[in-house]
C-alpha positions as CSV (number, residue, x, y, z in Angstrom):
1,X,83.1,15.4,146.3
2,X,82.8,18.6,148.4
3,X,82.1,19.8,152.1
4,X,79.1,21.3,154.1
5,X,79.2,22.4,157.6
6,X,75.8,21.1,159.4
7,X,75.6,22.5,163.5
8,X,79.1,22.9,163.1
9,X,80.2,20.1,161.9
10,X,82.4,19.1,158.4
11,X,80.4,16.7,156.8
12,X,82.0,15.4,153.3
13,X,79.5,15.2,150.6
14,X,78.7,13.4,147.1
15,X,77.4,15.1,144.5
16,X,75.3,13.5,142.1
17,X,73.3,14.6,138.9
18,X,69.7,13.2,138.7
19,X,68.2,13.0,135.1
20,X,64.5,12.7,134.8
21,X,62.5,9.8,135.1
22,X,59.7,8.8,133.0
23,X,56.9,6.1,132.8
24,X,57.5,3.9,129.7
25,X,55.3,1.1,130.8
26,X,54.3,-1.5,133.8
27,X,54.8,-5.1,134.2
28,X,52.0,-7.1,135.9
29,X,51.3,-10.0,138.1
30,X,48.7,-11.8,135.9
31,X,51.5,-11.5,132.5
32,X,54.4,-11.1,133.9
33,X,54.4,-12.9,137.9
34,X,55.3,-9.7,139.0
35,X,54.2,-5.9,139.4
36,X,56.8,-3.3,138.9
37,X,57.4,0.2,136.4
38,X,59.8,0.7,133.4
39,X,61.2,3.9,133.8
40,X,63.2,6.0,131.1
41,X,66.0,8.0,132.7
42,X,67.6,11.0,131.1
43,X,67.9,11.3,127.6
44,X,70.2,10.6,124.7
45,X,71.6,12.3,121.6
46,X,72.4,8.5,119.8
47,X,69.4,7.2,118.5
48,X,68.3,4.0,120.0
49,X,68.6,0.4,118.2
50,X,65.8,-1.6,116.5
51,X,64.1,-3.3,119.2
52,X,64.0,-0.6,121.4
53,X,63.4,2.1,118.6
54,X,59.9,-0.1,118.3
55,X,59.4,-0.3,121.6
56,X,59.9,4.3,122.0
57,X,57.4,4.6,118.7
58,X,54.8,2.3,120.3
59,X,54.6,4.1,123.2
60,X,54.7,7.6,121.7
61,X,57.9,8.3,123.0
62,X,60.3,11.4,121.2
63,X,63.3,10.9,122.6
64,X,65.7,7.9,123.5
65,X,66.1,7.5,127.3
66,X,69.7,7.3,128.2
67,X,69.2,3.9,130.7
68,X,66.3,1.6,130.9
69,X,65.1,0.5,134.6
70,X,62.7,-1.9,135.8
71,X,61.5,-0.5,139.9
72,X,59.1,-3.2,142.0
73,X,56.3,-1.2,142.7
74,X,52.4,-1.7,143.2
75,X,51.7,1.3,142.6
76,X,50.7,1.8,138.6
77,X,51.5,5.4,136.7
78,X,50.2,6.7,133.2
79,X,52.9,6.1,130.6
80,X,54.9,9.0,129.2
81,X,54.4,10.8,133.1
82,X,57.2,12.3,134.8
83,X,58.1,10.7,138.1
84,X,58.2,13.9,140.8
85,X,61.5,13.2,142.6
86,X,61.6,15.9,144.9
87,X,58.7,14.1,146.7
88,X,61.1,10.6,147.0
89,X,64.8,12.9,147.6
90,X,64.2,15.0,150.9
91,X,66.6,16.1,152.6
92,X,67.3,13.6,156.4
93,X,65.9,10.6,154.4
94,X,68.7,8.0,154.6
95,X,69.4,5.5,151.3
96,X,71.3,2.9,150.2
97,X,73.4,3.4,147.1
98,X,74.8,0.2,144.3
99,X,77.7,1.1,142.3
100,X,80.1,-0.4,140.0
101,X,83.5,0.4,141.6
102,X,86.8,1.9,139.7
103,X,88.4,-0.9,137.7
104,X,92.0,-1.3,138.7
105,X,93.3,-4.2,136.5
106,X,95.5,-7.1,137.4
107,X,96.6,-6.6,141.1
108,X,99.1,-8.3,143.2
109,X,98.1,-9.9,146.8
110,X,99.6,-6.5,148.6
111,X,97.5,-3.7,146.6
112,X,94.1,-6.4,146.4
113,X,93.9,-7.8,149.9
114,X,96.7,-6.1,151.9
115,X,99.3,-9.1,152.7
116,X,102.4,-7.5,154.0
117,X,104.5,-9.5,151.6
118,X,107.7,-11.2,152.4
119,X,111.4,-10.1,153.9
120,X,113.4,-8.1,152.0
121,X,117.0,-9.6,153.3
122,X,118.3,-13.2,153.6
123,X,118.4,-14.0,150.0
124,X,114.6,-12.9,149.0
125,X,115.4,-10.1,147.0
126,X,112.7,-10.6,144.1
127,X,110.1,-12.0,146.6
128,X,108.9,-8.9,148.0
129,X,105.9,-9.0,147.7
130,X,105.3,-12.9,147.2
131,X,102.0,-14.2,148.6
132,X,104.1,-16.8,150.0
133,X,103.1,-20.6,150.3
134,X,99.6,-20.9,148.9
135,X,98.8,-24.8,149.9
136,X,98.8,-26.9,153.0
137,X,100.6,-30.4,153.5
138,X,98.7,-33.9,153.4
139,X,95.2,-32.6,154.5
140,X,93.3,-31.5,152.3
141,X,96.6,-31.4,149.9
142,X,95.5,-29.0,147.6
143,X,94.8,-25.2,147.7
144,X,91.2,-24.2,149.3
145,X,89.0,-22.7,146.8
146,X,88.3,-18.6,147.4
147,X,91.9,-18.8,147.8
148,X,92.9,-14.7,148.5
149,X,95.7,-14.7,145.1
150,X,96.7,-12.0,142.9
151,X,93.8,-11.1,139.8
152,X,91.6,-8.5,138.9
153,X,90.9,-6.0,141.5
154,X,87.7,-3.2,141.4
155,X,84.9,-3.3,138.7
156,X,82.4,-4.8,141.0
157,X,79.1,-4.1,142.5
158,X,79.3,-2.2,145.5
159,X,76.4,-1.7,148.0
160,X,76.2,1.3,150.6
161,X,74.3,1.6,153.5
162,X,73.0,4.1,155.7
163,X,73.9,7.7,153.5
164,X,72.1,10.7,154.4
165,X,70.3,13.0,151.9
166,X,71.4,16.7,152.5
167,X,70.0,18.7,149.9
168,X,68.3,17.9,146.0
169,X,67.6,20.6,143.6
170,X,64.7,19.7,141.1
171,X,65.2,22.5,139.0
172,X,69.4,21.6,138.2
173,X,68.8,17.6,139.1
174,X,71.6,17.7,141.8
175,X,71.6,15.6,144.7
176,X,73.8,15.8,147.8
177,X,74.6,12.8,149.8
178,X,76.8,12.5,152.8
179,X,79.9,10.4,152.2
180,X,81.6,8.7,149.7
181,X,80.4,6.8,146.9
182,X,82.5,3.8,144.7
183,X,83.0,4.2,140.7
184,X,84.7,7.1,139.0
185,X,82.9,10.1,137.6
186,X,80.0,9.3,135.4
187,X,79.0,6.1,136.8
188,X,75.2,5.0,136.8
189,X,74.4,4.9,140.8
190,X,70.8,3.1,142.1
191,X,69.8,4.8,145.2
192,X,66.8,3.2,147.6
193,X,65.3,5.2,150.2
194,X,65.6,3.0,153.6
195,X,63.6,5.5,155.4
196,X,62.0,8.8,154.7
197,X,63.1,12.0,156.4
């Protein structure tokens, strides 16, 4: 992350590298019950498996594309075209962003849903941070399921709303967004434009 001053204002900002994105082929409503584009993005040293290797040499493709996508779209492009996103990033247009959050392991109640555990005195010296009584007497006599217990804690889809775009460079592929974004460094982010600048 990093900082930009806009009319005065801090405003704290993502940075994100955007690879290129390139027509590998279209689904359609009459085969496949829906209409959308298969897009390549970036590209990789590794050289693809099998089915996918197939797939590249049917199309005519050189290269293997780092992540496969499918977009809903009605709109058709010729396969093996680059998809100009400097005409979808502009700066003011406001997105959402999905992300897999930082995995954290096995977590207590304390650190995964913020119980303030128990007393430290009277004779509770190991039950700190206890989640305390889990069940309930007669009715229902048994513990409720979604239950908030100790388990594993990040590694989950996170959805953003509302980010702002506040610059993208097509020559480098860098994209600035206002705010924070989940997952650690090198995590794949989907962005959706919500509403153009």
């Amino acid at each position: 992350m990093t900082q930009a001053f806009v009319e005065g204002k801090r405003v704290p900002l993502t940075i994100l590298m955007v690879d290129n994105h390139v027509v590998l082929g279209s689904k359609t409503k009459e085969k496949d019950g829906y209409t959308a584009q298969i897009l390549g993005i970036g590209s990789h040293k590794k050289s693809s498996g099998k089915p996918l290797s197939s797939f590249l040499k049917k199309i005519g493709l050189d290269f293997t594309p780092k992540k496969l996508r499918e977009v809903r779209s009605t709109e058709t492009a010729e396969i093996k075209s680059t998809i100009n996103l400097s005409e979808i990033l502009t700066a003011g247009s406001t997105v959402s962003v999905t992300a897999v959050s930082k995995g954290k392991g096995t977590a207590g109640v304390m650190k995964r849903h913020g119980f303030h555990g128990g007393p430290r005195t009277h004779g509770q010296s190991d039950r700190g941070r206890a989640p305390g009584s889990i069940g309930r007497g007669t009715t229902p006599g048994r513990v409720v399921k979604g239950k908030k217990m100790a388990g594993h804690m990040g590694s989950e889809n996170i959805y953003v709303k509302n980010l702002t775009i506040h610059s993208f460079d097509p020559e480098t592929g860098k994209l600035s967004l206002t705010g924070p974004l989940p997952g650690s460094r090198g995590t794949l982010a989907c962005l959706t434009v919500t509403k153009k600048a």
